[in-house]
C-alpha positions, 0 to 999 in steps of 0.5 A, a space after each residue: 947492861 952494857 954501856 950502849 943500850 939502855 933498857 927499863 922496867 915499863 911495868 912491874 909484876 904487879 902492873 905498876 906502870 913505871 912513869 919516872 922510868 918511860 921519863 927518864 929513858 926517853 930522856 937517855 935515848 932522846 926520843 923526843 927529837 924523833 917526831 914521827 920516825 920511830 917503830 915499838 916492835 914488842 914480843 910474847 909468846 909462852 914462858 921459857 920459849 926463848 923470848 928474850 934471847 931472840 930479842 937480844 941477838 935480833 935487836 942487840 939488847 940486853 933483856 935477862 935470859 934464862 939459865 938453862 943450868 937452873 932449870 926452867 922459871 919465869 925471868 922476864 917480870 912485867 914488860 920491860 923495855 929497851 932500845 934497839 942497837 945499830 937499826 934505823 929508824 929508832 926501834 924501841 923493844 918490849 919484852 913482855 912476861 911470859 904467858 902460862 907460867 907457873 908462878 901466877 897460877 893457872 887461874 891468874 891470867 889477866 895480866 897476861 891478857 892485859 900485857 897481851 893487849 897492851 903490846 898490840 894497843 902500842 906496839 907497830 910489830 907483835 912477834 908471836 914467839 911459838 915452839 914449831 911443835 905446837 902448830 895445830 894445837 888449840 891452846 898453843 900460840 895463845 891462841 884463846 887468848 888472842 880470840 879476846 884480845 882482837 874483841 876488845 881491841 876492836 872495841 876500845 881503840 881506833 884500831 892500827 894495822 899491826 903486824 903480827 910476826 910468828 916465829 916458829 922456833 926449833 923448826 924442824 924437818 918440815 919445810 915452811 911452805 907447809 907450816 905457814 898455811 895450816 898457821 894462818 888458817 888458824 889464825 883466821 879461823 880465829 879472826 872469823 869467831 870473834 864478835 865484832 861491832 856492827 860497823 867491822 861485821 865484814 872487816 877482814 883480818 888483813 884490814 887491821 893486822 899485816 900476818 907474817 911468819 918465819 922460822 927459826 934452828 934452834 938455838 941450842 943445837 944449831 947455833 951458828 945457823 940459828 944466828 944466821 937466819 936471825 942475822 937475815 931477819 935483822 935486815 927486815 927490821 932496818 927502816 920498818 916504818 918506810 913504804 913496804 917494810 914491817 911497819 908500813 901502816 902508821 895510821 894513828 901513830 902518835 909523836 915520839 914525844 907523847 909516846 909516854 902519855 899515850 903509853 900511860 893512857 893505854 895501860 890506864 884503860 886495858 887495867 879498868 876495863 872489867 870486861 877482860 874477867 873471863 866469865 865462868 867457863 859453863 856460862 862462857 860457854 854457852 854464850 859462846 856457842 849459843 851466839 854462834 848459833 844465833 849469827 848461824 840463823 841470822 846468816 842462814 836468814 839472811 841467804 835464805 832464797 824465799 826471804 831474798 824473793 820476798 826482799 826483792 819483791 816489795 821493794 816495787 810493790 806490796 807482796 799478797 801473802 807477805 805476813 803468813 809466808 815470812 811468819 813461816 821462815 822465823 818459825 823454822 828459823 827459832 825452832 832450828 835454833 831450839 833444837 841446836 842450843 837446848 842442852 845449854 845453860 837455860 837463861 843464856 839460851 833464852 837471852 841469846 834467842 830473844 836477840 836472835 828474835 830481836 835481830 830477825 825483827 831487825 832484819 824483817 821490819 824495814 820490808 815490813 814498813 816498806 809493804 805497808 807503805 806500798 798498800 798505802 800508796 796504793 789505797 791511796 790511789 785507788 780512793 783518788 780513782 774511785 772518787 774522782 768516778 764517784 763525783 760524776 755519780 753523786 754528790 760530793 759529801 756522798 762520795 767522800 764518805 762511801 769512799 773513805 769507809 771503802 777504802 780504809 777497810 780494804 787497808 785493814 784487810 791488807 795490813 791484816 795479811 802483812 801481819 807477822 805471828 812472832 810480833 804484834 806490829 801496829 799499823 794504826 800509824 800507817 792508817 792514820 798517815 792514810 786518813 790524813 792523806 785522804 782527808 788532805 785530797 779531799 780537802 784539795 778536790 773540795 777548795 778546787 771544785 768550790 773555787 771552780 764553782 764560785 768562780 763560774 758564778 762570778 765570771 757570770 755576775 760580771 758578765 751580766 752587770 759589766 756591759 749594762 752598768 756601763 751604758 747606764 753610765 754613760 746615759 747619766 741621768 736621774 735614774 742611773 743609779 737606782 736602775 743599777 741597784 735594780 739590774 745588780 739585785 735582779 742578777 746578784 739574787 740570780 747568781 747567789 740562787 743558782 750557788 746555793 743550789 749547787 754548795 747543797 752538794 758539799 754539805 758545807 757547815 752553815 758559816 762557810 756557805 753564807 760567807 761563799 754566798 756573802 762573797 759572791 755578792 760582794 764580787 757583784 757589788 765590786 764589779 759596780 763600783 769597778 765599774 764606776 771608777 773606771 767612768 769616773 777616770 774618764 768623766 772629762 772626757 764624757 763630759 766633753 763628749 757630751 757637751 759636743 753632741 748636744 751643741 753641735 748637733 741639733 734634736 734630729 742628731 743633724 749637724 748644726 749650721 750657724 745661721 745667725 737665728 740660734 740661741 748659742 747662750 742656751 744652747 751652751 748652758 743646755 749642754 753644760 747642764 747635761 755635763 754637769 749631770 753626767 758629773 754629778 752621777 759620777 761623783 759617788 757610788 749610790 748602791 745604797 738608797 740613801 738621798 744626797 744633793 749631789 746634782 743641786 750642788 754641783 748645779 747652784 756652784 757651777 752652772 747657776 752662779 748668778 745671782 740677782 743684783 750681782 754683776 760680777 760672777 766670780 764675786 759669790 758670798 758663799 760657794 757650795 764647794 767649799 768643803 771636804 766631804 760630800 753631804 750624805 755620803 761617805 768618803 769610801 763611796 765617793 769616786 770625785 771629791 768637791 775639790 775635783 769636780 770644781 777642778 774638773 769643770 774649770 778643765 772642762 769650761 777651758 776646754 770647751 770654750 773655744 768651741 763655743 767661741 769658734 761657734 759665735 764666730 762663725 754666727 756673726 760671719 753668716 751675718 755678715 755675708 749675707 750683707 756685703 753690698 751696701 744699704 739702699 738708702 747709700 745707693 740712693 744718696 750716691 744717685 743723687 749726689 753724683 748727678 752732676 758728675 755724670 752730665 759732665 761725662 756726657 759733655 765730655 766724650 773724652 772721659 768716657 774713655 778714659 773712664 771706659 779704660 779704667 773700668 778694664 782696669 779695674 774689672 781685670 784687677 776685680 776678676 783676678 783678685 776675686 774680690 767678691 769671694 774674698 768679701 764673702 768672708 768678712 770685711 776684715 778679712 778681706 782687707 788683709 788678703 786683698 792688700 797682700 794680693 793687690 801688689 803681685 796682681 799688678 806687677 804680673 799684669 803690667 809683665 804681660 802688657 810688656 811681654 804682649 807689646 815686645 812680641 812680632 806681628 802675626 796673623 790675628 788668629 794664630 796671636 789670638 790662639 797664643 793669647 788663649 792658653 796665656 791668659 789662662 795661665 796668667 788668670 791661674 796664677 794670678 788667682 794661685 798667688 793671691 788666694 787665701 786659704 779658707 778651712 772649715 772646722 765644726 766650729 767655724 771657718 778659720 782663716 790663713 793668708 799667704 803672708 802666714 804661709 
């Protein structure tokens, strides 16, 4: 070995892997430091071919070559290993032994497929080294041997794309440009044979293997040439992990520094793998030829063009005929590979057909489900239109029945048809999803129909009860309640009547038709109490409503007028009374003929709350409101509790109060119109006391003017202040609008006294003519400035004087 190239023993004859030797080397050449830049180029072929001699001029190693002198024997032992002289990036260099040689007998072949497969497992470039001779010949270039080796390779490794370089030695006459076609055609034929996982069944050669092949003089006879063309080789290898070169495709590849681990691993499990123990040859045979014919049949299956029809067609729909037609395709499918494997060993013929079964089951069962599931769709459909017919016809249990017995058994007849002589499929699951699903529509069709039953049923309750129980609310007396207990009995027996006859149809069990029926009832009973609710939300106002119909109009519905002879204190507890009933029968639901004493409590706290001898009424020794709970009645039947009618009646006595106030008012106002002028025994007493007044007037003519003028005075002030109106109205009120009044009046008198003083003289008539209009205007305003304006409410008149406005 020569000072510049180091080389070792990887593994020994006897398949030692040499650890301490990887170590020791890496450690020389510094692998470590090269991360990812490095290429492994290994190289087998038949033993004495000139293996190593080619490695040692390609690459600059120094592998033992064999002594032409000695003649022909095993050199290389084992695989051995160098690195690579004068070649970028780093290129390690294996040479393995040399495949049928003499020395491990023709029998002893494992080690030369476990190196085989070793060099393909790690190496980036494989070179093929073969005599040009032997292109054509079946065992020539190893070819069975690399039949196995792509098999197992495929299965125990995450395959690399590794390029396979075959060198033709000692070419002869015959140009390249024809060897090279007749080399790969081989190689793929080879490619095609090998059984592969089902994840690589159309995998090309070229996905894991780059195939390159050139040719080499021999080395013998045309020396100088054959160094030439290695010269020229040499070059390809120069940066063979780059884009494009020999080892291009680096998927996979590990780090330079694990190189010795994963070389270990590798060798590790090639050793262990049993599987690379050839069989005996008969029974290696048959499998061999036995599984060709199976994959002949599953492909001659597989393009058949009546299969491919049938494929196609139950993919949208079931297919009539589908089991009888397909039963005939497998048969002739099996008996064609009877015919074709019969003189092979017997238990692999019979394995090898039971997988063949077994994979056109395979291929055939997804259809198969696929047509089952297309005649249940389609049952499934067909019962969905048929009873929908069948219930405008019949009842519904009827039609349920007739159409599911109908129905199932024109599934049974379908499956029956689809049915596949070679196997004995079950469709019972397929019958029973269809069952289910039946069964499921059905139970739909049912919960929809009966939900549309009762619901009918209901909206006809509730229009029958909503309207009448809210007049008989609103009339709020004695027999409210049990004339609602009557309208609710009388139309709740009606309408559970009328759904009883109906749920006959569907054949209910007896616990569900009491509880539809017990609902429907239910439903009655809720609408009252809804109802009720709603009323006693409004009961103030009902209330009020009441007390103003009953005190402000009288027997005849006629508007009352306060004429000063009605009795308002009974008129007022009468109205109040007949609140106070509406109150009471909006306290508590009364459905049930239980008696309670509602109305007489609510009538001893607050209407008749005075008591013999007491003068105060708010002092009471004992008040019926004073409670949680009514008496007799529970609290899920009580719309108004104690405390809420106690504070509903002094809301609703606060609210009303004024009318009766205004009322009063109004009464007394009456009164005192119709009285303004003062008694007669006043008049008589003015008579006689001013008796001598008046003879003092008659003596003295002189005070009859002046007395004559005051009274135009006092008339034009009486006219425009309208002084007998306002005392229409009460004395009191008709102070305060006369004492705003009176100043204006007579500020506007005296201006026209002083605008009529100031005017020229002018005929009489035409002053007379401008006196009219203005006294008219004046009187108008007059009247405008000092009225008060009088509003008239159904309580009362109420008053406002201008000051206010």
């Amino acid at each position: 070995m020569g000072d510049a190239c180091f080389s070792t023993q990887l593994i020994d004859g006897d398949g030692v892997f040499n650890v301490s030797g990887l170590d020791n080397f890496m450690k020389e050449i510094k692998l470590g430091e090269c991360g990812l830049s490095y290429a492994v180029v290994s190289i087998m072929g038949p033993q004495s071919s000139g293996k190593s001699t080619l490695l040692n001029h390609l690459f600059g190693t120094n592998f033992r070559e064999m002594d032409a002198f000695k003649g022909r024997s095993q050199t290389t032992k084992g695989i051995w290993l160098a690195k690579a002289q004068n070649i970028e990036p780093c290129t390690l260099v294996m040479d393995l032994e040399g495949t049928d040689g003499r020395e491990r007998g023709e029998d002893d072949t494992a080690f030369e497929k476990q190196s085989a497969l070793f060099a393909l497992a790690v190496s980036d470039i494989v070179l093929i080294n073969m005599w040009c001779h032997d292109i054509g010949r079946e065992q020539a270039a190893n070819k069975p041997l690399l039949k196995t080796v792509f098999q197992v390779m495929m299965r125990l490794f995450s395959p690399r794309k590794t390029t396979l370089l075959f060198v033709i030695r000692d070419k002869s006459k015959t140009p390249l440009e024809n060897l090279e076609p007749i080399l790969r055609e081989d190689i793929q034929k080879i490619w095609d044979a090998v059984p592969k996982p089902h994840a690589h069944k159309e995998t090309p050669l070229s996905e894991f293997f780059n195939v390159e092949v050139v040719a080499l003089s021999s080395y013998e006879e045309k020396e100088e040439l054959f160094k030439e063309q290695v010269s020229h080789l040499r070059a390809r290898f120069q940066h063979s992990i780059a884009p494009g070169g020999l080892a291009g495709d680096r998927r996979g590849v590990v780090p330079a520094s694990g190189f010795s681990f994963s070389s270990q691993q590798f060798w590790k499990v090639i050793k262990e793998n049993k599987d690379l123990d050839l069989p005996a040859h008969k029974v290696m045979v048959a499998t061999v030829r036995c599984e060709e014919f199976g994959n002949e049949k599953v492909a001659s299956f597989t393009a058949d063009e009546e299969w491919q029809q049938f494929e196609e067609a139950v993919q949208h729909d079931y297919v009539p005929g589908f089991g009888k037609k397909l039963s005939s395709i497998l048969d002739r499918c099996l008996s064609e590979y009877d015919m074709e494997a019969i003189y092979f060993d017997e238990g692999v013929r019979t394995s090898k057909r039971q997988q063949l079964e077994s994979k056109l089951l395979q291929l055939v069962n997804p259809a198969y489900q696929l047509l089952l599931g297309h005649l249940r769709t389609r049952t499934l459909e067909a019962f969905k239109e048929s009873f929908d017919k069948a219930l405008t016809k019949e009842g519904f249990a009827s039609a349920v029945r007739d159409c599911m017995q109908t129905f199932l058994e024109q599934f049974d007849k379908g499956s029956e048809d689809a049915a596949i002589q070679q196997v004995k499929w079950d469709p019972s699951k397929v019958k029973d999803k269809l069952k289910r699903d039946m069964e499921a529509h059905v139970a739909s069709v049912r919960t929809t129909k009966l939900s549309e039953l009762c619901a009918k049923y209901e909206a006809q309750l509730t229009k029958a009860l909503a309207e009448p129980v809210e007049a008989l609310l609103d009339s709020a007396s004695e027999d409210t309640w049990p004339a609602i207990r009557k309208l609710l009995q009388r139309e709740t027996k009606a309408a559970v009547s009328g759904l009883e006859s109906a749920l006959s149809a569907f054949e209910l069990d007896e616990a569900t038709e009491k509880e539809l029926l017990a609902k429907l009832e239910n439903h009655g009973r809720s609408v009252v109490e809804s109802k009720a609710k709603e009323e006693a939300g409004r009961v103030l106002i009902r209330m009020k409503d009441r007390f103003s119909t009953l005190f402000s109009r009288d027997a005849d519905s006629m508007p009352r007028v306060w004429t000063g002879k009605e009795d308002i204190k009974a008129i007022t507890k009468t109205a109040r009374s007949a609140s106070m009933k509406l109150l009471a029968t909006l306290a508590a639901i009364r459905l049930d003929e239980d008696g309670d004493n509602i109305e007489n409590t609510l009538s001893l706290a607050l209407v008749d709350t005075a008591r013999p001898g007491t003068t105060d009424r708010s002092i009471q020794s004992f008040d019926p409101l004073a409670s949680s709970s009514w008496e007799r009645v529970p609290e899920d039947k009580t719309l108004i509790s104690l405390v809420q009618c106690k504070s509903l009646w002094r809301q609703f006595k606060a609210e009303t109060e004024y009318t009766v106030t205004q009322a009063i008012a109004a009464q007394e106002a009456n009164k005192r119109n119709n009285n303004w002028l003062p008694p007669p025994w006043a008049l008589a007493a003015m008579a006689i006391l001013g008796f001598n007044e008046f003879m003092t007037l008659l003596k003295n003519p002189l005070y009859l003017g002046v007395i004559f003028v005051v009274f135009l005075v006092g008339k034009a002030i009486w006219v425009q202040l309208d002084i007998a109106t306002e005392f229409q109205n009460g004395f009191l009120p008709a102070l305060l609008s006369l004492s705003t009044k009176f100043v204006p009046t007579i500020m506007n008198i005296l201006k026209r006294l002083a605008d009529e003083g100031q005017r020229p003289a002018a005929p009489e008539r035409q002053r007379e003519m401008e006196l009219q209009p203005t006294n008219r205007s004046s009187y108008s305003n007059v009247t405008s400035a000092g009225s008060s304006s009088v509003t008239t409410t159904e309580n009362g008149p109420e008053y406002s004087s201008p000051v206010a406005k």
